[in-house]
N, C-alpha and C positions, 0 to 999 in steps of 0.2 A: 504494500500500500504506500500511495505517498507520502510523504511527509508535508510537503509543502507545494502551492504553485510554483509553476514553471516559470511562466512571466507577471512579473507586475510593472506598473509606471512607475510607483513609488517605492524604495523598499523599507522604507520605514514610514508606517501610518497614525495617525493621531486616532485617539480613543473614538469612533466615532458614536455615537448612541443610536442610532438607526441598526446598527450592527448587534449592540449588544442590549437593545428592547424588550420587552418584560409582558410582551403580547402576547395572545395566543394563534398558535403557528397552524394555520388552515393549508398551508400547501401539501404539508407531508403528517398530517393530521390522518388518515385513513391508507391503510396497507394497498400495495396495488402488485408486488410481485409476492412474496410469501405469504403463506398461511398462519404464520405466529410471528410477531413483534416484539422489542421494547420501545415501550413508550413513555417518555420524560413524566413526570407529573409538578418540575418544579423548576424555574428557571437557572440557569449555571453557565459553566465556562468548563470546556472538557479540552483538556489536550492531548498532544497526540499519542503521547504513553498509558493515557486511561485506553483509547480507540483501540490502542495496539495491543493492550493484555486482553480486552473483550473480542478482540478477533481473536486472538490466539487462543482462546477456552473452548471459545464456538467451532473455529475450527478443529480441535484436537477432539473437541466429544462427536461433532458429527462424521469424520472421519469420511466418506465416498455414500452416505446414504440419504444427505438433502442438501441443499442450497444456500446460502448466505450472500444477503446486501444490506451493505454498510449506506446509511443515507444521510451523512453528515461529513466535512470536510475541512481540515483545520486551515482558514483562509486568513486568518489575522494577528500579524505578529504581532509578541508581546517584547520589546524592547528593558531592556535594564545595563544600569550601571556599574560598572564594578565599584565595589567598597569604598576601597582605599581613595577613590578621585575627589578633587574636588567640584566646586560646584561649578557650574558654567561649561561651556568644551563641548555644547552639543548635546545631540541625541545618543542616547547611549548604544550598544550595539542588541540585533534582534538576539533574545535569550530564549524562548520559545514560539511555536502558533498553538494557536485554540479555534475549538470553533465552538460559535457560542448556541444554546440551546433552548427553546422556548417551552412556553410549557405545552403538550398536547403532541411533540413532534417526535416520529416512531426513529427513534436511532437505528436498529437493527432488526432486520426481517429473515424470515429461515421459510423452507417450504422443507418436507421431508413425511417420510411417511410414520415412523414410529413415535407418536404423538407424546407421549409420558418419558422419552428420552431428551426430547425437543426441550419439554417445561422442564427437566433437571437443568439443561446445559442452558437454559435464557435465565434458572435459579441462582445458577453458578455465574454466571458473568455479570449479574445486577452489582452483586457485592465488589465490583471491581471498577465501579462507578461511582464521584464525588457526589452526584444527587438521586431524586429519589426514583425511581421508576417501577413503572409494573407490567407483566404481560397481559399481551393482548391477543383476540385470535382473528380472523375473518370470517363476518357471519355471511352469510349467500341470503 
């Protein structure tokens, strides 16, 4: 998975609030490729080490027996200082990205057939998550 985009204009961004808004997220508010989800219930900042331990759970329990899409992407660096500096000299250099999460918005979708293995491994990677979340399924 990526880490980061490939190109930007700028490479270091001011905090914008449109980015990091406290709305609820109607785009990816309902499943459209998997049959089970997580879905956020509270708004936060995930980066890309949270992303990368809950792919790696999801993938190691589902193993060649169902599908995973990841439906968030960490687009906004977070810039920092080192310590020792003093004040003035700029913007400090990009320290990590995040991407930020709203409430209602399904982070990860799986399709698979053995349904009670699914809700273990979506149990198991909640916990590896700084906010709150809960499974969800697709009703027809």
């Amino acid at each position: 998975m990526k880490q980061f985009p490939n190109k930007l204009k700028f490479k270091k961004y001011h905090k914008l609030n449109n980015f990091l808004s406290k709305t609820l997220d109607k785009k990816t508010f309902f499943l459209f490729n998997g049959t089970f989800g997580l879905q956020s219930l509270e708004f936060g900042k995930l980066q890309f080490k949270h992303i990368e331990s809950c792919r790696r759970t999801i993938k190691r329990g589902l193993k060649n027996i169902g599908f995973l899409w990841i439906n968030l992407f960490t687009n906004i660096p977070i810039t920092k200082k080192s310590i020792a500096s003093r004040m003035g000299k700029g913007k400090g250099n990009i320290a990590y990205w995040i991407a930020s999460v709203k409430v209602g918005q399904i982070l990860f979708e799986i399709s698979g057939f053995n349904i009670k293995k699914i809700i273990y491994i979506l149990s198991k990677s909640k916990n590896k998550l700084p906010i709150k979340t809960k499974i969800v399924k697709l009703i027809y």
